[in-house]
Phi, psi and omega in degrees: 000139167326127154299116181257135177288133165316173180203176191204084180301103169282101179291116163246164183162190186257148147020157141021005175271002154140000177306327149303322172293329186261340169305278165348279170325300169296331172275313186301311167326311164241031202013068158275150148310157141256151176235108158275102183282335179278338202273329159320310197271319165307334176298314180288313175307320156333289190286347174293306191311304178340288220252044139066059204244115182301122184265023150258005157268061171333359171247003174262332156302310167271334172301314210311310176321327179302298201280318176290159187274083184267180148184167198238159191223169184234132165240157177041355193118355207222114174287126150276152187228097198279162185237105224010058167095002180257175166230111176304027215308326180252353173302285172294033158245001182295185166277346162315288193289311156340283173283005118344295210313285209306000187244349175270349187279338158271037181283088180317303182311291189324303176278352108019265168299329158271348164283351138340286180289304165337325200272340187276345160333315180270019165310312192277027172099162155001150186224121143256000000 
């Protein structure tokens, strides 16, 4: 059998209109991973909250990005980004973090760092 270079389907969209769900389906369909990207950028916002890092100061946001500790795992079917060895799953659903979300996801260094990470996703293979 060939060797095929990994690939990476990006699904968009607003809010609540089904991207997790059709992200979900379509990999179980094609027996892909998932990357909930949004659920990435809620981590970082989690953990800004944590460690008490104002997520409207970007250079306090971005140090934070220098310094912290991830590393990303593949669980259930779904690479996760864990934050020293935890996965926040319901932490970062809060309403904190909700509102968190919108102000670190306009960080340059943040979304930076995180298309970094994101782009390192594709160690484990084909993607959605």
């Amino acid at each position: 059998m060939p060797h095929t270079k990994p690939f990476v389907i990006a699904i968009d969209g607003p809010s609540a209109s089904g991207k997790g769900v059709t992200s979900r389906r379509l990999a179980e369909m094609l027996g892909l991973l998932t990357v909930d990207t949004g659920a990435m950028y809620r981590t970082l916002a989690w953990h800004c909250l944590r460690m008490k890092v104002d997520v409207n100061d970007d250079k306090k946001v971005a140090a934070l990005c220098r310094k912290w500790k991830t590393s990303l795992v593949v669980a259930d079917g779904h690479v996760r980004l864990l934050v020293d060895g935890y996965y926040p799953a319901q932490d970062i659903r809060t309403s904190e973090a909700s509102a968190a979300v919108a102000h670190v996801a306009q960080i340059r260094a943040g979304r930076d760092w995180m298309k970094a990470k994101q782009r390192e996703c594709i160690q484990f293979g084909s993607l959605v």
